[in-house]
PDB file of N, CA, C and O in Angstrom:
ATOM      1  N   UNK A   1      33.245  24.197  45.788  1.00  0.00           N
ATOM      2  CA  UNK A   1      31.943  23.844  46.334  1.00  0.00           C
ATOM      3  C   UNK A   1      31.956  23.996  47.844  1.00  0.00           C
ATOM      4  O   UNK A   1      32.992  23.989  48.509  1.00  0.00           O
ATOM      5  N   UNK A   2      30.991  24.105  48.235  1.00  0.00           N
ATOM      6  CA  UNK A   2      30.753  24.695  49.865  1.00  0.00           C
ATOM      7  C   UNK A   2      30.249  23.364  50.219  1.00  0.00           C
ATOM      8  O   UNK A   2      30.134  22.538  49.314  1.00  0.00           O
ATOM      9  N   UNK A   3      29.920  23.039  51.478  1.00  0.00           N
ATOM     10  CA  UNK A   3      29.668  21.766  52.400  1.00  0.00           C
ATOM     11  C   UNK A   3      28.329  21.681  51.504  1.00  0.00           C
ATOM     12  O   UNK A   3      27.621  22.427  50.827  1.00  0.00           O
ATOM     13  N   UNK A   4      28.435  19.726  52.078  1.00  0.00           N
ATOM     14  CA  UNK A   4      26.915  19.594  51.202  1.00  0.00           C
ATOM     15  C   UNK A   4      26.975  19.811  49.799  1.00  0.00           C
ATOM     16  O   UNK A   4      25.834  19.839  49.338  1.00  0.00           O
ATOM     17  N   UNK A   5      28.022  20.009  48.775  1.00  0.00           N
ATOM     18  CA  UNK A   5      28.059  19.858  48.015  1.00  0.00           C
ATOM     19  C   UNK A   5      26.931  21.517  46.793  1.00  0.00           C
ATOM     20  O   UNK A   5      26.738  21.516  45.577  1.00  0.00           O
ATOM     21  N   UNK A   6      26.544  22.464  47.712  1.00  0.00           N
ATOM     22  CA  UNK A   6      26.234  23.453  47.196  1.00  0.00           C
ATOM     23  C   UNK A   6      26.486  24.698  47.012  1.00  0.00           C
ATOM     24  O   UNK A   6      26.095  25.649  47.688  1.00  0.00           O
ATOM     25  N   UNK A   7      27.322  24.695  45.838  1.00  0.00           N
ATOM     26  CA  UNK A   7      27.772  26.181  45.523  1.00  0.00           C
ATOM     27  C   UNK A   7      26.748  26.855  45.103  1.00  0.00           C
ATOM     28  O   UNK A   7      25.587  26.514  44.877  1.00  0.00           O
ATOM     29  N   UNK A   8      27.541  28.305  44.982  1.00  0.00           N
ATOM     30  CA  UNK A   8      26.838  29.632  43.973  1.00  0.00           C
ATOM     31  C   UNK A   8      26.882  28.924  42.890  1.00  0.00           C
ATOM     32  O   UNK A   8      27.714  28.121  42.471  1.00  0.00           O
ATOM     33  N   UNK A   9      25.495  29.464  42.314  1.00  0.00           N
ATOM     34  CA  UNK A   9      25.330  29.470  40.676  1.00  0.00           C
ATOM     35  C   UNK A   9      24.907  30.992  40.371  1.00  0.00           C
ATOM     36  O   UNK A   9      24.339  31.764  41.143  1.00  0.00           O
ATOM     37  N   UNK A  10      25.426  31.284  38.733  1.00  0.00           N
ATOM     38  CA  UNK A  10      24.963  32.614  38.700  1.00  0.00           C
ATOM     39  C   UNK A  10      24.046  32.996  38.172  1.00  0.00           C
ATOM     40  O   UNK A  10      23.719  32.536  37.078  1.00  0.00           O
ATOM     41  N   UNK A  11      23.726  33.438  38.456  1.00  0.00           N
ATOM     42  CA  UNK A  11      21.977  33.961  38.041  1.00  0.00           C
ATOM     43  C   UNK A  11      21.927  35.484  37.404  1.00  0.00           C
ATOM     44  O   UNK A  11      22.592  36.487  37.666  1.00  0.00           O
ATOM     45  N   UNK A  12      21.202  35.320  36.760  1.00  0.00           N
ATOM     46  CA  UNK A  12      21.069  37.115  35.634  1.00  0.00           C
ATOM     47  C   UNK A  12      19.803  38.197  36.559  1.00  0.00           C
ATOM     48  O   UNK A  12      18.693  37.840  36.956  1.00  0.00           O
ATOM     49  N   UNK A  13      20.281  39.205  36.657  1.00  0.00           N
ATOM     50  CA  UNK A  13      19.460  39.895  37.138  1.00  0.00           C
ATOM     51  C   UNK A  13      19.662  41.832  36.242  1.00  0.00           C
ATOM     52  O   UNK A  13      20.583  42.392  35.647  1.00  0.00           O
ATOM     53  N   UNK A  14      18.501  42.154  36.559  1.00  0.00           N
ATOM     54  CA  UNK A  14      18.446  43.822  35.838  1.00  0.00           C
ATOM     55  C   UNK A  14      18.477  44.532  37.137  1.00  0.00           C
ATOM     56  O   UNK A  14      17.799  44.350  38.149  1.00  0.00           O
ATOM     57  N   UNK A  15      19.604  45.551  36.827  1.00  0.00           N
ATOM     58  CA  UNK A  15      19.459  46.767  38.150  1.00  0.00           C
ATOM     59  C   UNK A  15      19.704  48.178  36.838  1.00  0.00           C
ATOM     60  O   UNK A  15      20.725  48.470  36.216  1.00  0.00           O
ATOM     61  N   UNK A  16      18.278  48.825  36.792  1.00  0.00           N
ATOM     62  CA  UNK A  16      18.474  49.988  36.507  1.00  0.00           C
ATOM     63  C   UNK A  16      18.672  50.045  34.601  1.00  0.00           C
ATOM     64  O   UNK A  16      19.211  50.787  33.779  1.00  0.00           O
ATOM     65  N   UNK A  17      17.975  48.940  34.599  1.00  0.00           N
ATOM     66  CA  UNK A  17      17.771  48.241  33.086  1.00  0.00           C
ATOM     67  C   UNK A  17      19.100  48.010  32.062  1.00  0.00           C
ATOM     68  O   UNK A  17      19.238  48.078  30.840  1.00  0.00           O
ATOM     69  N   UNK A  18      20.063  47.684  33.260  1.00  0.00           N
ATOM     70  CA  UNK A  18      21.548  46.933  33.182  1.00  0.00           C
ATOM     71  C   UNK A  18      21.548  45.262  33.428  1.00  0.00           C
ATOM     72  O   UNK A  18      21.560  45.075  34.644  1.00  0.00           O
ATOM     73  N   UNK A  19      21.539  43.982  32.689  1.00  0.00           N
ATOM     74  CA  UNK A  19      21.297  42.867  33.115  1.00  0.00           C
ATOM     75  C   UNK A  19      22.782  42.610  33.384  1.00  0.00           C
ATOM     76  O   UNK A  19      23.644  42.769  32.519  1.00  0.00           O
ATOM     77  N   UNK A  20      23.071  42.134  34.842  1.00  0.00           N
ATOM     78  CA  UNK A  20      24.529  41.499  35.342  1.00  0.00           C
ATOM     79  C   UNK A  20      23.986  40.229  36.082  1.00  0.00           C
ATOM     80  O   UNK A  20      22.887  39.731  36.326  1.00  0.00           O
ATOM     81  N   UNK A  21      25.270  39.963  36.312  1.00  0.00           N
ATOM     82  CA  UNK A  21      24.898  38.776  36.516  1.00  0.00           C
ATOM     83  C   UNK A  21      25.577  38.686  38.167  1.00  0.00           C
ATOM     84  O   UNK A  21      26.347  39.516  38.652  1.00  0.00           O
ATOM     85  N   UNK A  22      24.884  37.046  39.059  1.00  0.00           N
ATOM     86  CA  UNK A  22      25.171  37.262  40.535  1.00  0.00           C
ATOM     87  C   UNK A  22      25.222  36.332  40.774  1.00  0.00           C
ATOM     88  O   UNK A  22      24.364  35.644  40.219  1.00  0.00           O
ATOM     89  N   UNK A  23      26.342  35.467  41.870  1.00  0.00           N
ATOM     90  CA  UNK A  23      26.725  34.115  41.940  1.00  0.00           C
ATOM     91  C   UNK A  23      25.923  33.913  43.262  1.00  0.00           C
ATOM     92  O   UNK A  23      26.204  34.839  44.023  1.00  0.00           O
ATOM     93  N   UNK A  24      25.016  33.036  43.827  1.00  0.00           N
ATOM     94  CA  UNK A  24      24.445  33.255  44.914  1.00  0.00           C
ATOM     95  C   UNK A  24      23.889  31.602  45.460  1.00  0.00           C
ATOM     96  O   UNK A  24      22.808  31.181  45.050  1.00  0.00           O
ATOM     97  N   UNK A  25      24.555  30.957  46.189  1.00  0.00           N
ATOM     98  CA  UNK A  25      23.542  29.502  46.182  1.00  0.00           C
ATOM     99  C   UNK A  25      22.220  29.524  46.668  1.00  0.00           C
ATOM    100  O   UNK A  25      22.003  30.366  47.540  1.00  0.00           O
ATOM    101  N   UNK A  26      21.222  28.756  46.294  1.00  0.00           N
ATOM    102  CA  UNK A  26      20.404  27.966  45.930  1.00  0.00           C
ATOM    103  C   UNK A  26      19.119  28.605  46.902  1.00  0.00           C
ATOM    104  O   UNK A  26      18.269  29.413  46.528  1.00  0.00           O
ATOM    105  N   UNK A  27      19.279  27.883  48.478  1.00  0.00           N
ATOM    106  CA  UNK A  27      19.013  28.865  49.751  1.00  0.00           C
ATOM    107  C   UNK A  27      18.702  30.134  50.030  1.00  0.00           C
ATOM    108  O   UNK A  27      17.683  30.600  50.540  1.00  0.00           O
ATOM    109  N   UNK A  28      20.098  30.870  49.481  1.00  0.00           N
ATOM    110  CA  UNK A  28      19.595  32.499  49.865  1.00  0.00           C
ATOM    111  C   UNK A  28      18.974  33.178  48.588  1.00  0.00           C
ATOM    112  O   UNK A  28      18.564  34.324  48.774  1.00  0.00           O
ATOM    113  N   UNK A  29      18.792  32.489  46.910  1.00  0.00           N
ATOM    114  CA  UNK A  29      17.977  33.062  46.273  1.00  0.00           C
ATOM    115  C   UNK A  29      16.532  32.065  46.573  1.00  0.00           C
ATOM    116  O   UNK A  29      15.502  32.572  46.128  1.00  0.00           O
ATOM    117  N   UNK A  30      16.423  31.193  47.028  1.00  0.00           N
ATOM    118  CA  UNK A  30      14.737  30.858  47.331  1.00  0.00           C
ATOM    119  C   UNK A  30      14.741  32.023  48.038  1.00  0.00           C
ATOM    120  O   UNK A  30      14.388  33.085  47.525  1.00  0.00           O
ATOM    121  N   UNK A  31      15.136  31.918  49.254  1.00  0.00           N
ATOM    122  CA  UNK A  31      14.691  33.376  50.285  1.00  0.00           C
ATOM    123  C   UNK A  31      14.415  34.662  49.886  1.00  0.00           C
ATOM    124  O   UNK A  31      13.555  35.371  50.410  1.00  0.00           O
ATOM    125  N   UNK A  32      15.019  34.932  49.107  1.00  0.00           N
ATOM    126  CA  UNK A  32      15.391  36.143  48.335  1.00  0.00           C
ATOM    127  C   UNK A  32      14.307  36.556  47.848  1.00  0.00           C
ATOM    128  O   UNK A  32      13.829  37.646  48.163  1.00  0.00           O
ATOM    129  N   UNK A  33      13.648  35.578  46.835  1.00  0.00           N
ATOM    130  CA  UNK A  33      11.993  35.148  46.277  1.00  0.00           C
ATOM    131  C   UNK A  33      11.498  35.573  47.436  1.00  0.00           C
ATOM    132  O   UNK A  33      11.472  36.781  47.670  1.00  0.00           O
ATOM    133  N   UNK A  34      10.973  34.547  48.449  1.00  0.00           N
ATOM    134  CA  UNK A  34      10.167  34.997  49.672  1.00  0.00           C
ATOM    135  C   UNK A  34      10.292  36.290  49.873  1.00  0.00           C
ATOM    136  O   UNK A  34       9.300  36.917  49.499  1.00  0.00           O
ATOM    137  N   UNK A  35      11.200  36.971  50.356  1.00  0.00           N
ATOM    138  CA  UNK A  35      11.148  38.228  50.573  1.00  0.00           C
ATOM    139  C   UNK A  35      10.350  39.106  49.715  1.00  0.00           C
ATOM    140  O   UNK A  35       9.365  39.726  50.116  1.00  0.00           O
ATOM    141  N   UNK A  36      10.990  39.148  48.043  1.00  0.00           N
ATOM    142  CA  UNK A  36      10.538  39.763  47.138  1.00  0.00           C
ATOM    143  C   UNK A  36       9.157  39.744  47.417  1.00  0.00           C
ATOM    144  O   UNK A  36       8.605  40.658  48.029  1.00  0.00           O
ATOM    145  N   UNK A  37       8.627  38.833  47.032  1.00  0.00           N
ATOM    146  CA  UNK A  37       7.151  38.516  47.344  1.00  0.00           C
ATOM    147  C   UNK A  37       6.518  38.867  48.532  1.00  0.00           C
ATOM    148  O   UNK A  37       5.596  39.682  48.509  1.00  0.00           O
ATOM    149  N   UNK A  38       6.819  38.460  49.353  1.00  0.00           N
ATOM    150  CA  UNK A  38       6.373  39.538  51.246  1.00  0.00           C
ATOM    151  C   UNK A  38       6.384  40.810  50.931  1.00  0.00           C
ATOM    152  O   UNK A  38       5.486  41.495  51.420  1.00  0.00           O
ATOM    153  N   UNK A  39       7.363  41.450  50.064  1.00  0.00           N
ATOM    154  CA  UNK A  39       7.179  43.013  49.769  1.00  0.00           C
ATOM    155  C   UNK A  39       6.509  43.190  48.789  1.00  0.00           C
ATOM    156  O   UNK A  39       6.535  44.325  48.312  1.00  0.00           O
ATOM    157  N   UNK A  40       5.818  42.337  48.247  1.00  0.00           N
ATOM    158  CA  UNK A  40       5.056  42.675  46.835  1.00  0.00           C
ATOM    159  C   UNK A  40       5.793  43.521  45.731  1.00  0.00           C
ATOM    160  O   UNK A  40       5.161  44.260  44.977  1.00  0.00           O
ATOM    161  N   UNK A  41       7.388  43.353  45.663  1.00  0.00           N
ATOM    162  CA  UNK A  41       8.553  43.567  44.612  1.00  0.00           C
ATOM    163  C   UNK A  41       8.461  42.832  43.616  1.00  0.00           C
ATOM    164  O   UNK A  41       7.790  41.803  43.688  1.00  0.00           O
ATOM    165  N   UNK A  42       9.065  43.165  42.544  1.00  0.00           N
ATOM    166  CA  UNK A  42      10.000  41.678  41.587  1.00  0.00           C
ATOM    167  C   UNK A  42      10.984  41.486  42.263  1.00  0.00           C
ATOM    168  O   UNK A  42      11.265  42.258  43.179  1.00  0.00           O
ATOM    169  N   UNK A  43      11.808  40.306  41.938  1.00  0.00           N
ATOM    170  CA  UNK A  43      13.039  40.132  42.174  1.00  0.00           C
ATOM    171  C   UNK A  43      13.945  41.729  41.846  1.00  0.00           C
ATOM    172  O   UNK A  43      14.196  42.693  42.570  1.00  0.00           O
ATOM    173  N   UNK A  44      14.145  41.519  40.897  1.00  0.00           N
ATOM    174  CA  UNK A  44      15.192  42.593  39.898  1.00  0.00           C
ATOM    175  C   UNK A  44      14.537  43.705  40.806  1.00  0.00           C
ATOM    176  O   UNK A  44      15.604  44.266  41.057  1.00  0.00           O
ATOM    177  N   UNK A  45      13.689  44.391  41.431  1.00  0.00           N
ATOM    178  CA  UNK A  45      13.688  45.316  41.876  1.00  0.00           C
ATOM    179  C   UNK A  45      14.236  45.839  43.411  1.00  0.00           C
ATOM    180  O   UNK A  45      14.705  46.908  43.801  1.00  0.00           O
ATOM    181  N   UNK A  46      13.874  44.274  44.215  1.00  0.00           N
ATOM    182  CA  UNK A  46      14.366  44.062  45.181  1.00  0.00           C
ATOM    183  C   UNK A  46      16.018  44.020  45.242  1.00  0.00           C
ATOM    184  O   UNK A  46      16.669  44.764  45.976  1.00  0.00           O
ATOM    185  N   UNK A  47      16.468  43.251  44.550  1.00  0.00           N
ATOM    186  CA  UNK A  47      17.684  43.120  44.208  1.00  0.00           C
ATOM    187  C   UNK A  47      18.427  44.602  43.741  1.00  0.00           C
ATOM    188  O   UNK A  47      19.476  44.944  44.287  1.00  0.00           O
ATOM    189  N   UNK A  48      18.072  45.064  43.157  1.00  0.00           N
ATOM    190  CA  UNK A  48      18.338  46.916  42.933  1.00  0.00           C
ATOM    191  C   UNK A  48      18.587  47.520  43.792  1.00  0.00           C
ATOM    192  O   UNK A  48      19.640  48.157  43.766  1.00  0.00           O
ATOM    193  N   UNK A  49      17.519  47.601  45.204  1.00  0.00           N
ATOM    194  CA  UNK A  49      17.727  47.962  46.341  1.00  0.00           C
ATOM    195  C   UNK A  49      19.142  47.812  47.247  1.00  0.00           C
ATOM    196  O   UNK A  49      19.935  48.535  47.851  1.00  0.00           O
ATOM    197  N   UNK A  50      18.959  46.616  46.986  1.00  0.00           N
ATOM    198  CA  UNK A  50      20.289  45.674  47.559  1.00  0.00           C
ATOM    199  C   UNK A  50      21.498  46.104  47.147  1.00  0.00           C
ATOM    200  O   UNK A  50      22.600  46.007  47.689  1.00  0.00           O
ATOM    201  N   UNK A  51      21.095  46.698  45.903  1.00  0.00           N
ATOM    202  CA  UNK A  51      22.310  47.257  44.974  1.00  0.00           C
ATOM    203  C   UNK A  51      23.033  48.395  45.521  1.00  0.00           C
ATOM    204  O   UNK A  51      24.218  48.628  45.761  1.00  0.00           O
ATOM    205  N   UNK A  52      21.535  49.263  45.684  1.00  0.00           N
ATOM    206  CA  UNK A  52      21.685  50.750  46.066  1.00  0.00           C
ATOM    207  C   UNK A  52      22.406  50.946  47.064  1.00  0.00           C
ATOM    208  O   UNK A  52      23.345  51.741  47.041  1.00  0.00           O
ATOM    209  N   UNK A  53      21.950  49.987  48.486  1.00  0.00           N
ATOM    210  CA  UNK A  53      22.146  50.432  49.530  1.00  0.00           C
ATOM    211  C   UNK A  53      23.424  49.324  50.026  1.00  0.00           C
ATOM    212  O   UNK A  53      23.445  48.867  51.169  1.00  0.00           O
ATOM    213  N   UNK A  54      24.926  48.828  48.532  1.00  0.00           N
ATOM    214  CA  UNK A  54      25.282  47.374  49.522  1.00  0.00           C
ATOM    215  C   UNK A  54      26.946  48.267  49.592  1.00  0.00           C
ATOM    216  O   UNK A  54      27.212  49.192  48.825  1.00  0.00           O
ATOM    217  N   UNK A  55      27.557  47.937  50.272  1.00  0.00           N
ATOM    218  CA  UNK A  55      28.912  48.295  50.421  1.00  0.00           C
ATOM    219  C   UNK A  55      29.856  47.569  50.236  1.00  0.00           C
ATOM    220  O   UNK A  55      30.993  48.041  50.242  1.00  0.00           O
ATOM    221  N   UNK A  56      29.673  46.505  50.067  1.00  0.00           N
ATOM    222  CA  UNK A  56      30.621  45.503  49.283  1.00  0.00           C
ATOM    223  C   UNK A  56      30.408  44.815  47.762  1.00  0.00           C
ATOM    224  O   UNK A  56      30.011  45.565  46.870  1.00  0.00           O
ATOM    225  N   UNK A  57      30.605  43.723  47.523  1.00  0.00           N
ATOM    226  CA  UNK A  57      29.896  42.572  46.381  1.00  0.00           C
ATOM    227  C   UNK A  57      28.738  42.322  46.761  1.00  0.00           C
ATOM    228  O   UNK A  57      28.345  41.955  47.869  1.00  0.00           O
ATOM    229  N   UNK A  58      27.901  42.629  45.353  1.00  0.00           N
ATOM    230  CA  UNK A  58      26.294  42.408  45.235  1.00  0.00           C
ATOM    231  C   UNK A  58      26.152  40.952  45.910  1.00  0.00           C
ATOM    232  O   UNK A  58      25.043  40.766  46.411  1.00  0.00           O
ATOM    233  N   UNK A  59      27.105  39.838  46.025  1.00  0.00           N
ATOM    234  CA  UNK A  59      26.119  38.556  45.956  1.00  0.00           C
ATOM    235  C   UNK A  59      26.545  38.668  47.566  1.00  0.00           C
ATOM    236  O   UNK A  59      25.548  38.430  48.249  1.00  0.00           O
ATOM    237  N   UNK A  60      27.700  38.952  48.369  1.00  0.00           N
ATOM    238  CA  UNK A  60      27.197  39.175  49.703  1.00  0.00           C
ATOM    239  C   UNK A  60      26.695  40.215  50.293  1.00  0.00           C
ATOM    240  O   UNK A  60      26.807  40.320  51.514  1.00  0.00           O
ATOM    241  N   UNK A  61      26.017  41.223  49.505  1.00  0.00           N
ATOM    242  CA  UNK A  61      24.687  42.478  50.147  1.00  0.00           C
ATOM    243  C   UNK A  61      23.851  41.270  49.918  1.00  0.00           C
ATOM    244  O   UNK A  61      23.679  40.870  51.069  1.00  0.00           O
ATOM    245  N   UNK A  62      23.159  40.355  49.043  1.00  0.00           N
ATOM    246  CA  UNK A  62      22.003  39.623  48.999  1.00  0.00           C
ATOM    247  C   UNK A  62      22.095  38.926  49.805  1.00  0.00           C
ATOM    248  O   UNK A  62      20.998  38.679  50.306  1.00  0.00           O
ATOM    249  N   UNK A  63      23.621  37.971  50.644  1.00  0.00           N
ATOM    250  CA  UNK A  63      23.581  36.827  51.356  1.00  0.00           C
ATOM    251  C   UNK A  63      23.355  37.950  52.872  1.00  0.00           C
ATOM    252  O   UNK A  63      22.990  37.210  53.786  1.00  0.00           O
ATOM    253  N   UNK A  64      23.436  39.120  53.274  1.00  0.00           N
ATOM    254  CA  UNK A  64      23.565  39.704  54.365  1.00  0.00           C
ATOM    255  C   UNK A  64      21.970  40.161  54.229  1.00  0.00           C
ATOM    256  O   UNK A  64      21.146  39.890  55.103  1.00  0.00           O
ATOM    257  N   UNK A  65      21.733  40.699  53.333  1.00  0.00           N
ATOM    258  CA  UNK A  65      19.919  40.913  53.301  1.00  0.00           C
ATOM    259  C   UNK A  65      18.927  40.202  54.103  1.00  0.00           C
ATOM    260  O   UNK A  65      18.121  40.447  55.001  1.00  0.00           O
ATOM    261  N   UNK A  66      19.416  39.005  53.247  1.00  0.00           N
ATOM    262  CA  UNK A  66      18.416  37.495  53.161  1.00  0.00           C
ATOM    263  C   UNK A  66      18.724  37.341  54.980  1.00  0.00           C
ATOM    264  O   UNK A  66      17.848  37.076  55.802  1.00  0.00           O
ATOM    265  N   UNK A  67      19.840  37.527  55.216  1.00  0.00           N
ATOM    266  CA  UNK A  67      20.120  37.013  56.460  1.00  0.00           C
ATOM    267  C   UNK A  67      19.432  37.696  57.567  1.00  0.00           C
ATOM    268  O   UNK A  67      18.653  37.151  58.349  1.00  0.00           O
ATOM    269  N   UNK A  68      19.803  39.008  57.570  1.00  0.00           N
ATOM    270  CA  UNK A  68      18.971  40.246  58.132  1.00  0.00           C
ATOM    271  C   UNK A  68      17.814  40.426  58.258  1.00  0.00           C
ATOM    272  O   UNK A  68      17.375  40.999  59.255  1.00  0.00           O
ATOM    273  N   UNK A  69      16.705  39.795  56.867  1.00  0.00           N
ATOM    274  CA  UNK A  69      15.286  40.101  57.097  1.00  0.00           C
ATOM    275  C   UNK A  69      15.256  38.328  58.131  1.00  0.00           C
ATOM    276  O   UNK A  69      14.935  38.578  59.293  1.00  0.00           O
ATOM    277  N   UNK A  70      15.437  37.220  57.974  1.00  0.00           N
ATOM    278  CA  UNK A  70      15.265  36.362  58.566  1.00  0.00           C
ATOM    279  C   UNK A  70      15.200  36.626  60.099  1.00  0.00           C
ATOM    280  O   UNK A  70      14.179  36.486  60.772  1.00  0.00           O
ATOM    281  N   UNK A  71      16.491  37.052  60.599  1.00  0.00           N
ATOM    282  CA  UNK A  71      16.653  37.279  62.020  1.00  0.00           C
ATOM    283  C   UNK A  71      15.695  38.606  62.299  1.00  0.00           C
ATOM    284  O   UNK A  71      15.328  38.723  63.469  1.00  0.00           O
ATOM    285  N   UNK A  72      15.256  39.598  61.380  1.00  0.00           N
ATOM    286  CA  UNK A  72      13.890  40.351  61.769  1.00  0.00           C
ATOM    287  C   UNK A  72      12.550  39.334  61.674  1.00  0.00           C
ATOM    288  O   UNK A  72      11.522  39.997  61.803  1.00  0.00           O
ATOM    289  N   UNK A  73      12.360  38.269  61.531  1.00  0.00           N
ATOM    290  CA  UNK A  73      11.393  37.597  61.311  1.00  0.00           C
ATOM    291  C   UNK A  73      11.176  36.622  61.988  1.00  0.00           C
ATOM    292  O   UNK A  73      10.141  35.962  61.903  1.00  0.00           O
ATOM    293  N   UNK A  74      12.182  36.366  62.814  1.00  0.00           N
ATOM    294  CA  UNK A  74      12.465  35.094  63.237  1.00  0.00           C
ATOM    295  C   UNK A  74      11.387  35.261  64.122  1.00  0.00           C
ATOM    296  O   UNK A  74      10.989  36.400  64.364  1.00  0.00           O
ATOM    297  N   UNK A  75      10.644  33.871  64.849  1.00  0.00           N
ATOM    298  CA  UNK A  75      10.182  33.906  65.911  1.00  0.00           C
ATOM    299  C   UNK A  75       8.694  34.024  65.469  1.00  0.00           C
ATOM    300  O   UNK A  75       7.802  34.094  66.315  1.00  0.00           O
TER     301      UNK A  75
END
């Protein structure tokens, strides 16, 4: 468990009409939502993206995403 007592949980997602699954806490999939939604995506599609374009493990391309559109937003 991470500080505060909140780990990853894993969550099911489709990339490419493959359902896997992605350990991600709590935080960066609300955000994740937000985003999706600001882009007028689904999740699973957004998340695909993430897929396409990640160079490491899917659940830190999503925690570096989430992080990335924030600090483009910030302010």
């Amino acid at each position: 468990m991470t500080q505060g007592g909140i780990g990853p949980r894993r969550r099911s997602v489709v990339i490419a009409g493959h359902r896997t699954s992605v350990s991600v806490e709590d935080p960066f999939w609300d955000e994740l939502r937000a985003i999706a939604a600001a882009r007028g995506l689904s999740l699973n599609r957004l998340v695909a993206e993430i897929d396409a374009a990640r160079a490491g493990a899917l659940s830190s391309a999503i925690r570096l995403h989430v992080l990335a559109w924030l600090k483009r937003n910030a302010g």
